[in-house]
C-alpha positions in Angstrom: 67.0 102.4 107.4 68.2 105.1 104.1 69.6 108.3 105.0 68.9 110.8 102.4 71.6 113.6 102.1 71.4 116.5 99.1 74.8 117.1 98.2 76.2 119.4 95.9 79.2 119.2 93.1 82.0 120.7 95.0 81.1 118.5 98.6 81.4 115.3 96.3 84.7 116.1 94.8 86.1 117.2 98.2 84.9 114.1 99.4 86.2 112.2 96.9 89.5 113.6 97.5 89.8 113.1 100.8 88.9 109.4 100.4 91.7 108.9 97.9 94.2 109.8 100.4 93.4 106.1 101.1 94.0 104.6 97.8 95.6 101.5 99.5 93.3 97.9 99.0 95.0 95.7 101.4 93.7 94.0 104.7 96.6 92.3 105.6 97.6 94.8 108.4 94.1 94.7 110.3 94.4 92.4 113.8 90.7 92.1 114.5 87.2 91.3 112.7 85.7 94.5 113.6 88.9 96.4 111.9 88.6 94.0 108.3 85.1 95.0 108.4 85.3 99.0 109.1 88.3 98.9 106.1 86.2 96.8 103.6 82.6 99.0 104.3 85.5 102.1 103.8 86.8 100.8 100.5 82.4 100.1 99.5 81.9 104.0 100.5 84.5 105.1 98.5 84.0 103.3 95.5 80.2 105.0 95.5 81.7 108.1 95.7 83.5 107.4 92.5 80.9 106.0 90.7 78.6 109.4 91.7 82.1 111.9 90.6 82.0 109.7 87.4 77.9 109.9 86.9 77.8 114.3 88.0 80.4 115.5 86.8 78.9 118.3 84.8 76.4 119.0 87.1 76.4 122.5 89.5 72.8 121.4 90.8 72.2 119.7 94.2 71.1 116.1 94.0 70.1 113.3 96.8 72.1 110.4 98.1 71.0 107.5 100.2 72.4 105.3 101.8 72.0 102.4 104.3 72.7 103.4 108.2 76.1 102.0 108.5 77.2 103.2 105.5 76.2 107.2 106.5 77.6 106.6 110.3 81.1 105.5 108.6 80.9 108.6 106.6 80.4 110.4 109.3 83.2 109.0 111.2 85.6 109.5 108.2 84.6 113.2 108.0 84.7 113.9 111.9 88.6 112.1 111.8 89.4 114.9 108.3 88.0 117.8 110.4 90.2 116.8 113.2 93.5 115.7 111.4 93.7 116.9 108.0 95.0 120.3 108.6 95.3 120.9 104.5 91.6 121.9 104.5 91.1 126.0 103.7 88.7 127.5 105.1 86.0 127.0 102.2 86.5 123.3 102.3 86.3 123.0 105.8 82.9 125.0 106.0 81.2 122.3 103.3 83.1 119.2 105.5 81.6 120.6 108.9 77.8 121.4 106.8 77.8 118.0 105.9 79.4 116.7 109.1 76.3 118.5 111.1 73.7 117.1 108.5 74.6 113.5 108.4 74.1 114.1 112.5 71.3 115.1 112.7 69.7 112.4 110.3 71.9 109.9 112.4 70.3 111.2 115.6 
């Protein structure tokens, strides 16, 4: 199952940033399958965010995204866990984090 999301310019590179908080590649600290798994789908998500940065980078115009389930329900995880611990949001960013947040629920639902 795809989950289509429009997305615009400014949501991307907010996302983008917030993903390279997490810059680290290693494995070596997870105890579990489950947590090996969750770190390498993370490290798949982000690089697709860079490679979309990379491709609309001049671009001010909405465009679609899809992705597989999993890969939108880890998104959505990773932006629920910003909203609620990342406290160096403004107020702008944190209205296009929760707008996103609500539409990748809705199309999770």
């Amino acid at each position: 199952m795809k989950i289509t999301i429009k997305i615009d310019s400014d949501t991307l590179f907010l996302l983008k940033a917030c993903f390279d908080l997490y810059r680290k590649n290693d494995v070596s600290d997870c105890e579990t399958r489950d947590e090996k798994a969750s770190r390498y789908l993370f490290f798949e998500l982000r690089n697709i965010f860079e490679r979309k940065v990379i491709s609309h980078e001049q671009s001010s115009k909405k465009f679609k995204m899809s992705f597989p389930y999993y890969f939108a329900n880890m998104m959505y995880e990773f932006i629920c866990w910003q909203l609620q611990y990342n406290s160096g949001f403004g107020i702008y960013e944190r209205n296009k984090m929760e707008l996103l947040r609500n539409d990748l629920h809705q199309k999770l639902l």
